[in-house]
Backbone bond lengths (Angstrom), bond angles and torsions (degrees), N, CA, C in turn:
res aa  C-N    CA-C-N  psi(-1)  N-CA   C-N-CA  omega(-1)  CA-C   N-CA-C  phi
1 X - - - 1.442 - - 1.523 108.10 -
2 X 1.412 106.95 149.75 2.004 110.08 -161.75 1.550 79.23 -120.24
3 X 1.557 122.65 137.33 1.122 119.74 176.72 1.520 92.30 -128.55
4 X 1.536 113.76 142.84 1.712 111.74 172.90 1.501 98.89 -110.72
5 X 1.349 128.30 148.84 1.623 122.97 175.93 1.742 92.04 -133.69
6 X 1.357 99.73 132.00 1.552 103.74 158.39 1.476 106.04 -131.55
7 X 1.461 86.85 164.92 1.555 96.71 179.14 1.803 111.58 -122.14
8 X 1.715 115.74 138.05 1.282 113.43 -163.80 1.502 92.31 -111.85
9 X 1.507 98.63 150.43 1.280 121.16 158.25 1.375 114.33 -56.72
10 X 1.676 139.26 113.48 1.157 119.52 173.56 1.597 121.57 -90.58
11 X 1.328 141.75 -133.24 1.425 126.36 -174.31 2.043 81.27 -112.09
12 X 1.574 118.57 -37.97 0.973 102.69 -156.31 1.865 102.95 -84.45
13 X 1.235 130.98 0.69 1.048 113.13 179.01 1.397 86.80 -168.17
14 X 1.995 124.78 174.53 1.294 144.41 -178.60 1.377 111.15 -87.66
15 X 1.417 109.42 136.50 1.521 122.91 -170.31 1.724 99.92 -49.74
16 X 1.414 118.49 127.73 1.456 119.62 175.06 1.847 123.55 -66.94
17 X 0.568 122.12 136.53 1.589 135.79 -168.31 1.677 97.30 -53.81
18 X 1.493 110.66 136.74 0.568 114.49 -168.83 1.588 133.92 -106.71
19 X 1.608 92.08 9.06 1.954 120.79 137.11 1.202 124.20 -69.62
20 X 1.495 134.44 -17.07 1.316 133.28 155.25 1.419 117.86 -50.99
21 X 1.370 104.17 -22.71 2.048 90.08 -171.17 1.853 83.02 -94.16
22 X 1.193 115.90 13.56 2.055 88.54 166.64 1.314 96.59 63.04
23 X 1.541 94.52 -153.28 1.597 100.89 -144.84 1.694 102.07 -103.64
24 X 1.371 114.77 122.40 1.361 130.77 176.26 1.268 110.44 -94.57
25 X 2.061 117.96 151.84 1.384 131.36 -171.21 1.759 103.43 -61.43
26 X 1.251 125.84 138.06 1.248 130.68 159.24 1.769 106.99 -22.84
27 X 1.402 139.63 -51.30 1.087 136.57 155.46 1.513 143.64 -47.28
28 X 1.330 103.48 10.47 1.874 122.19 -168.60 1.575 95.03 -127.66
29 X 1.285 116.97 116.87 1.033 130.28 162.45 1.692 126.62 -103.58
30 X 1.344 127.44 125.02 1.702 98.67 -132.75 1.930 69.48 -136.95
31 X 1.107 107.12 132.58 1.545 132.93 -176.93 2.128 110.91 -113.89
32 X 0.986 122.64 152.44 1.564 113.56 153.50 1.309 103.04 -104.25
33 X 1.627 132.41 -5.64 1.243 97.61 173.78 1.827 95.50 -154.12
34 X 1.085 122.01 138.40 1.341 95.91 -172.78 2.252 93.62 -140.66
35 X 1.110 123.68 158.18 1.562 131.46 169.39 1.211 105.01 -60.80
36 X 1.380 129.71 81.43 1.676 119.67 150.53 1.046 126.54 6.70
37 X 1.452 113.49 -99.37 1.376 128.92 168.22 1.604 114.33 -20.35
38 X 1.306 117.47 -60.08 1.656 116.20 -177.74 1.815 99.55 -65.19
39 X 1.147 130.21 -56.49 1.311 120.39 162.73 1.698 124.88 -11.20
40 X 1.431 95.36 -72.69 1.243 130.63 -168.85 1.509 102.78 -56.38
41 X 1.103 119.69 -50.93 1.879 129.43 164.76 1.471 110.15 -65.45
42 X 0.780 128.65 7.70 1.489 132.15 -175.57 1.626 133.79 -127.81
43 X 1.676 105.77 -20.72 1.489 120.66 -175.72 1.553 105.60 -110.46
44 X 1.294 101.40 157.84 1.589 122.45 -179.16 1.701 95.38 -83.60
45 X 0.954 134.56 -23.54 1.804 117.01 -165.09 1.528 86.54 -172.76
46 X 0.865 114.94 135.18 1.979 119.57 143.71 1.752 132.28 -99.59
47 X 1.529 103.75 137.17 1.449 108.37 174.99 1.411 123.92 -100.24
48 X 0.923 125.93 103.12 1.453 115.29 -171.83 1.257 111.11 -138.21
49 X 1.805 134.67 -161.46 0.982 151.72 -157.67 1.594 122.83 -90.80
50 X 1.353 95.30 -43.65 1.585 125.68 162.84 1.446 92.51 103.03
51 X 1.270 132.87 66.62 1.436 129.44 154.68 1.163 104.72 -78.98
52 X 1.160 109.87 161.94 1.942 114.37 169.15 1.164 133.04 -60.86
53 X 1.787 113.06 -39.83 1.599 112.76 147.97 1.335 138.23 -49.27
54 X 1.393 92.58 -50.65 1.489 88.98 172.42 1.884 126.17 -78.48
55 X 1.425 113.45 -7.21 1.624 120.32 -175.86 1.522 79.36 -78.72
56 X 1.174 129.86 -75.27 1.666 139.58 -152.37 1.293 119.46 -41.47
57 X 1.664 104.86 -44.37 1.321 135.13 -173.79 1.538 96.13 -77.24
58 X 1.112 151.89 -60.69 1.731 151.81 145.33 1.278 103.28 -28.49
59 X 0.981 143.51 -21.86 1.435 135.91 -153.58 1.678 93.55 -119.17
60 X 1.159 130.80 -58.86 1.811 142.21 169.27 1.827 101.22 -38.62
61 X 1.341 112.31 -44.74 1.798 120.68 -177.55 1.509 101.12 -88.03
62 X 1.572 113.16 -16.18 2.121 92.19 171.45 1.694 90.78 66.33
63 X 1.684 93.91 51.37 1.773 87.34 156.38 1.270 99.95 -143.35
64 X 1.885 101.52 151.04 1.259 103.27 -176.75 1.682 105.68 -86.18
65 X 1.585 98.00 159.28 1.742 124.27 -178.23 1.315 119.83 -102.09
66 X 0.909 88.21 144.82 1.836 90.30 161.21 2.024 112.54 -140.49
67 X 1.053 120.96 105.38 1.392 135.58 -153.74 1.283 90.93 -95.68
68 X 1.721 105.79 131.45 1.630 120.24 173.01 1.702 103.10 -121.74
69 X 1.234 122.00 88.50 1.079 106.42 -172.69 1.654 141.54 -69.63
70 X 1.398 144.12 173.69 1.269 115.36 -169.73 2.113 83.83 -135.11
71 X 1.223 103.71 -40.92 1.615 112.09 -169.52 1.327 116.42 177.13
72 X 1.195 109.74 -165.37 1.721 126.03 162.48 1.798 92.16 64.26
73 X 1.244 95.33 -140.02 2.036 112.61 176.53 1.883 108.92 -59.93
74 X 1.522 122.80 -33.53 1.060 122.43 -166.25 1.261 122.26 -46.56
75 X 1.919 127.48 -24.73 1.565 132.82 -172.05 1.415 92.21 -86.92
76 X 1.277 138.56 -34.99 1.322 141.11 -169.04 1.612 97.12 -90.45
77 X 1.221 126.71 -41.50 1.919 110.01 166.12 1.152 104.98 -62.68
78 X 1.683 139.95 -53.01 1.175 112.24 -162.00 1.560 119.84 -84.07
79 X 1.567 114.15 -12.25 1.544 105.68 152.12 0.947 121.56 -55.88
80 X 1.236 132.08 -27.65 1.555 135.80 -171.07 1.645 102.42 -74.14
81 X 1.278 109.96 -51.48 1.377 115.96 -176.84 1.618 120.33 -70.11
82 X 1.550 112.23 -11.62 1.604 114.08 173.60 1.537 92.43 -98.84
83 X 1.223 145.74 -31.61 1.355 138.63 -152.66 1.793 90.73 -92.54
84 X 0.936 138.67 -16.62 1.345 147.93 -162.18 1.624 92.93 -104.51
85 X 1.038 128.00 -22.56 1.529 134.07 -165.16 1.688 122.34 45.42
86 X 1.358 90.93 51.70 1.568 104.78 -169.17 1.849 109.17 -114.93
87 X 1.408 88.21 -17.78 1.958 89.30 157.65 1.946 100.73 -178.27
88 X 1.201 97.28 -138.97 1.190 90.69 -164.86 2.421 95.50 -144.43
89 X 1.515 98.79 163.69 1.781 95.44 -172.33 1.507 80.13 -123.05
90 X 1.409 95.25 158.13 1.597 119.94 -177.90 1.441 104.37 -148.62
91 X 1.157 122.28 122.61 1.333 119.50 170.43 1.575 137.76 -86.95
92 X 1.496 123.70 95.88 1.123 134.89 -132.92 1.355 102.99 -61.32
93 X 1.164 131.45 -5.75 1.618 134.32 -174.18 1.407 116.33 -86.42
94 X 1.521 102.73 -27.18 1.818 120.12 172.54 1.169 107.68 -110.07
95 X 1.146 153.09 29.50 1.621 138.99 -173.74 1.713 96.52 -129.80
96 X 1.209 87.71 160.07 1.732 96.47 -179.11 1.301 99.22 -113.10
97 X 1.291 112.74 -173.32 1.729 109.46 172.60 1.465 114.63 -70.76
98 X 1.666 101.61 -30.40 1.960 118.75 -164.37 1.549 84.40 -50.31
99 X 1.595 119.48 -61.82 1.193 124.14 -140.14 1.622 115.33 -84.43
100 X 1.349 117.13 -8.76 1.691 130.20 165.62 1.301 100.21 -80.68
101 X 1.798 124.78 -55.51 1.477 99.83 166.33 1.402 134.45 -72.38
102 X 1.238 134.38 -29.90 1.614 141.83 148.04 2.042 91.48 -18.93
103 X 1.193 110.23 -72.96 1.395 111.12 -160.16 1.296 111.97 -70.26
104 X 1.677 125.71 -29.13 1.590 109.83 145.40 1.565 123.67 -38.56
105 X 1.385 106.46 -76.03 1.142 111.45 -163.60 1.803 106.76 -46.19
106 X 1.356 119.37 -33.56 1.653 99.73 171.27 1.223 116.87 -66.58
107 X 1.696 112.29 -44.47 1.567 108.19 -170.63 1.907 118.08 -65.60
108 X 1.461 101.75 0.57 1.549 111.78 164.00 1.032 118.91 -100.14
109 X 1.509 120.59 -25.71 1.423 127.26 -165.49 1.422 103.62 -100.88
110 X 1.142 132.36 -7.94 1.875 117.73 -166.77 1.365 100.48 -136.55
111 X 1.650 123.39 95.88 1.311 142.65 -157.25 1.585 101.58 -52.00
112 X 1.288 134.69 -47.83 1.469 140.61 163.37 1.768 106.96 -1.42
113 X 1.263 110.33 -57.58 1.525 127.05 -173.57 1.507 106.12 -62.45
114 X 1.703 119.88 -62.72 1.324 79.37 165.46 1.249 125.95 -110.67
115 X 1.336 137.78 16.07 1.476 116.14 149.09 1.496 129.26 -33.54
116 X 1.754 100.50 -39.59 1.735 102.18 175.23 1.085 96.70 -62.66
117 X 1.381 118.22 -72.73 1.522 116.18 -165.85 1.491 121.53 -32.35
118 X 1.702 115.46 -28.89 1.384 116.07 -161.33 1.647 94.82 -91.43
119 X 1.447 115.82 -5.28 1.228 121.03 -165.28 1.796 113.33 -97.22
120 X 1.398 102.20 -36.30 1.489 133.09 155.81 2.030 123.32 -54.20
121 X 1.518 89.66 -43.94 1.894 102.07 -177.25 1.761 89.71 -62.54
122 X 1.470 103.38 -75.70 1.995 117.04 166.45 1.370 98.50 -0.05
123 X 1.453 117.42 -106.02 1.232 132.68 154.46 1.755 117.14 44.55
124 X 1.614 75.74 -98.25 1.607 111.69 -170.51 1.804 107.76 -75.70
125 X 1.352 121.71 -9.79 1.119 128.66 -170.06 1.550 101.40 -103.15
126 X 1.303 123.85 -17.13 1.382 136.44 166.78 1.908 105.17 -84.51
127 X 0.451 100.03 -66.16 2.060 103.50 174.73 1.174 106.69 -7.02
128 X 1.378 127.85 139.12 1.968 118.70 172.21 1.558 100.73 -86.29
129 X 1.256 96.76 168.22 1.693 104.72 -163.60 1.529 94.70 -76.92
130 X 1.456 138.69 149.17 1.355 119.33 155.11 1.212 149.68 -30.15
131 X 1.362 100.69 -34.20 1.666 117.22 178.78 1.462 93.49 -72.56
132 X 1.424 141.34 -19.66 1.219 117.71 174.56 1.349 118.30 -97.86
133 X 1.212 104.66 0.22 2.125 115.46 168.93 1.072 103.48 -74.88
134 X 1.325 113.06 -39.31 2.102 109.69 -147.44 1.080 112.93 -46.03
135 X 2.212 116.64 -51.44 1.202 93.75 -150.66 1.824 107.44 -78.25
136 X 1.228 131.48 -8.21 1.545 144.88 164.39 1.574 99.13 -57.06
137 X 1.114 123.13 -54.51 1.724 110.43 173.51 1.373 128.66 -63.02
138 X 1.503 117.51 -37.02 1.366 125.85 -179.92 1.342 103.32 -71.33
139 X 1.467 131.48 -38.77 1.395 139.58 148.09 1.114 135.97 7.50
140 X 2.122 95.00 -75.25 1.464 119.82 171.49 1.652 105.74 -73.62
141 X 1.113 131.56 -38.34 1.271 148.17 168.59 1.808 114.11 -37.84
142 X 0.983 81.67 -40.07 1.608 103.69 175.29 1.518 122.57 -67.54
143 X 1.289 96.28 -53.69 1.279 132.44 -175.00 1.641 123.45 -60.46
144 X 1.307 80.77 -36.34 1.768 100.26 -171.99 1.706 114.61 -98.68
145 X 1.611 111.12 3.02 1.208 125.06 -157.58 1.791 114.96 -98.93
């Protein structure tokens, strides 16, 4: 298994260096900044935080998740993302390492995960783009004013 790890700049502080995490397996390729999207076309499952960009953006490519949450929207994305059956949430304060990989290896191993997911990408790939909602929203917007 090829794992890529990046690290993001958040709003409250600068993405941490990415010689601080020491020494990673020959299989971890560790970036400070890398294209989502090309990511996202490229991996079997994603692990992440559960921001909304990044759940949506996993969810638009029909890949399964596995959500570690930290705060803010993330407990409410990764419910979203187990109730959707598109991966599974772990709460990073109780989990060990055994049990984030245990929960890879299902969300790779038990096709369920991404059929939803492939059922979810469908989905969202049918939706009209916004620019073709607006002028029907500004409408009601109008309307209600």
């Amino acid at each position: 298994m090829r794992s890529v790890l990046w690290t993001s700049r958040c709003w409250w502080r600068s993405a941490p260096s990415t010689a601080s995490l020491g020494d990673v397996p020959p299989s971890v390729h560790l970036e400070r900044f890398v294209d989502q999207a090309a990511v996202l076309r490229s991996v079997d499952l994603l692990v992440h935080r559960g921001g909304s960009g990044t759940m949506l953006g996993a969810a638009a490519h029909g890949r399964p998740q596995l959500v570690l949450p930290l705060g803010a929207d993330q407990f409410y994305n990764g419910e979203a993302v187990t109730s959707a059956g598109v991966g599974r949430m772990l709460e990073p304060a109780r989990v060990s390492a055994g049990e984030v990989a245990g929960a890879v290896e299902r969300l790779l191993g038990e096709p369920s995960f991404r059929a939803a997911a492939g059922v979810l990408r469908r989905e969202i790939a049918v939706m009209p783009h916004p620019r073709d909602v607006l002028p029907e929203i500004m409408d009601v917007v109008s309307r209600a004013a």
